[in-house]
C-alpha positions in Angstrom: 140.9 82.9 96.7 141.0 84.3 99.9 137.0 84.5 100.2 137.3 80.5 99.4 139.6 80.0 102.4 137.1 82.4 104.7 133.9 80.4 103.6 135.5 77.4 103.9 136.4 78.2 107.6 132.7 78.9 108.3 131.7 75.9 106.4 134.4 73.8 108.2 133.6 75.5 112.1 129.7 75.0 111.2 130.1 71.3 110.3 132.1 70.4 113.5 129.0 71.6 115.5 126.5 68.2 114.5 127.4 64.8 114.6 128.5 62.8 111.3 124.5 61.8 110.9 123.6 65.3 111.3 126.2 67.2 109.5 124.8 66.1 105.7 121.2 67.9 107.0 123.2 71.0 108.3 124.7 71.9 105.0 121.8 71.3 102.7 120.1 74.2 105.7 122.9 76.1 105.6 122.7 76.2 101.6 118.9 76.6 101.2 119.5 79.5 103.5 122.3 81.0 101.8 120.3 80.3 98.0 117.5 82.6 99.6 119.5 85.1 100.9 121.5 85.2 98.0 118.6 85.2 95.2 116.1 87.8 97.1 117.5 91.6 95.8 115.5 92.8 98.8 116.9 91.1 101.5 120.7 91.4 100.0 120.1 94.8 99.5 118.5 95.4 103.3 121.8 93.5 104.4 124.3 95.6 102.1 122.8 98.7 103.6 124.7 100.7 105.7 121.9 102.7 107.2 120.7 99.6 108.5 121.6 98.9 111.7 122.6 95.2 113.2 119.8 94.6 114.8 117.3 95.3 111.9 119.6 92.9 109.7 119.7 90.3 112.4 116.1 90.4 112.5 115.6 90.1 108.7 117.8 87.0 109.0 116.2 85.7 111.7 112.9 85.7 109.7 114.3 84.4 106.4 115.7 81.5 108.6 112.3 80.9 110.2 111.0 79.6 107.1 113.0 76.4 107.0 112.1 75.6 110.8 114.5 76.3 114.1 118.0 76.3 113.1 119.9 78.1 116.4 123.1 77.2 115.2 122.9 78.2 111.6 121.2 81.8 113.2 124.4 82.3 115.3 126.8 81.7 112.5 125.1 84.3 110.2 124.9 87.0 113.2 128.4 86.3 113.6 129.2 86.8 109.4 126.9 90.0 109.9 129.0 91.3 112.6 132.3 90.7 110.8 130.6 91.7 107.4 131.4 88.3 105.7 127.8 88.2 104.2 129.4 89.1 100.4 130.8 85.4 100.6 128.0 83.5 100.8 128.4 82.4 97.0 131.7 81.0 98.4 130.1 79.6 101.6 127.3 77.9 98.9 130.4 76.6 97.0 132.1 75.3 100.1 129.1 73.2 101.5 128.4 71.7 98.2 132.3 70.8 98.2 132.0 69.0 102.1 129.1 67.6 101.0 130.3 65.9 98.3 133.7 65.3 100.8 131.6 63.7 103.0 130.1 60.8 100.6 134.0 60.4 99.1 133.1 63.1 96.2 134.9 65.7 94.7 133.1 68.9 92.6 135.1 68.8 89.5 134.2 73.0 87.7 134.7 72.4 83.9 134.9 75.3 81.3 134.4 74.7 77.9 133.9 77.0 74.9 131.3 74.1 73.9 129.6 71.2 75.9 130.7 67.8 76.1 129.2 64.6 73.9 127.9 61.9 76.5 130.5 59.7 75.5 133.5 62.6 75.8 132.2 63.3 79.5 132.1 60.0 80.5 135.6 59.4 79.4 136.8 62.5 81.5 134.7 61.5 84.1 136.6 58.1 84.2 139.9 59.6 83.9 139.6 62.2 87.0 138.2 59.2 89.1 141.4 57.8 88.4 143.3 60.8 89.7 141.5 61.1 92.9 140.4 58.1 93.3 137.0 59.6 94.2 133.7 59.7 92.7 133.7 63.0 89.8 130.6 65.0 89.5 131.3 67.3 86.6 129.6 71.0 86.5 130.1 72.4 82.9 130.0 76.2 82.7 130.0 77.8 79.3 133.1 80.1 78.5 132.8 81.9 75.0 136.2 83.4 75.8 138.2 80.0 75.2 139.5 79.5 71.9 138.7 75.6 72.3 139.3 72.8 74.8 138.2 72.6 78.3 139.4 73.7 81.5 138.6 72.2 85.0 138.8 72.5 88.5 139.2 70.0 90.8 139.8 71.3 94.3 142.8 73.4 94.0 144.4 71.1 90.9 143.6 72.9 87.8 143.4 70.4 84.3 144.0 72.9 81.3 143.7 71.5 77.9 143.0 74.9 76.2 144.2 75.7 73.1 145.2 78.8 74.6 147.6 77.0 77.1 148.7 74.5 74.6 149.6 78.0 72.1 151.3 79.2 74.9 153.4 76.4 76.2 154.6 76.3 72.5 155.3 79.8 72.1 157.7 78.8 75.5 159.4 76.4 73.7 160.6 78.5 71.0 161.9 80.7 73.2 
């Protein structure tokens, strides 16, 4: 939780720095940046390495980031998470500029886990029945959990739905109590 609220921060601070018809081509930068990063063993290795010094790392950064074209902004933000050692959350800071993205277009990333998938017909009712909570356009992400008995779990900012059997076993096993 607490890297959430860190990356978040970044995400947030990063944002305020373009203007609203700007701020949608900033993210997807700042997320194509953190997917290479991220996906290269290399390069997370090179920045996990203590006998690397700053420099070298802001350098390797630097490069990586030369790729997708000049990006000064998005350069001083990761020197700055290299000098504070935040680069372990940028699978948070990925998460968090997918979530203002889809804030930004009057979205909301809804995580659903589910020992098996959805029928078409299942999702879209589910799909219709969180847009009614938020009022706000769903986009379900399924992610397969072998560990749940049966039902589904999901996530929808920090308002968890749980219709696991699990839950349901245990709110009974309350009620006997």
């Amino acid at each position: 939780m607490r890297n959430t609220i860190v990356a978040k921060r970044y995400v947030d601070a990063y944002s305020q720095c373009f203007s609203d018809s700007e701020v949608q081509v900033s993210l997807d930068t700042l997320i194509s940046l953190s997917e290479i990063i991220s996906s290269s063993e290399a390069c997370v290795n090179a920045l996990k390495n203590p006998l690397i010094n700053v420099e070298k790392k802001s350098k390797l950064i630097s490069a990586v980031l030369a790729t997708l074209g000049n990006h000064p902004k998005l350069e001083n933000m990761f020197r700055l998470m290299l000098k504070k050692d935040r680069l372990n959350i940028l699978a948070d800071i990925i998460d968090e500029a997918n979530n203002e993205k889809a804030r930004l277009k009057n979205e909301v990333i809804a995580e659903v886990e589910t020992s098996i998938g959805f029928d078409p017909s299942s999702t879209a009712l589910f799909q219709n029945y969180l847009q009614k909570q938020t009022n706000k356009k769903i986009i379900l992400k399924f992610k397969e959990n072998k560990n749940l008995l049966g039902g589904f779990k999901a996530k929808v900012g920090y308002t968890v739905y749980d219709f696991t059997l699990d839950n349901s076993l245990q709110k009974l096993k309350k009620t006997f109590n």
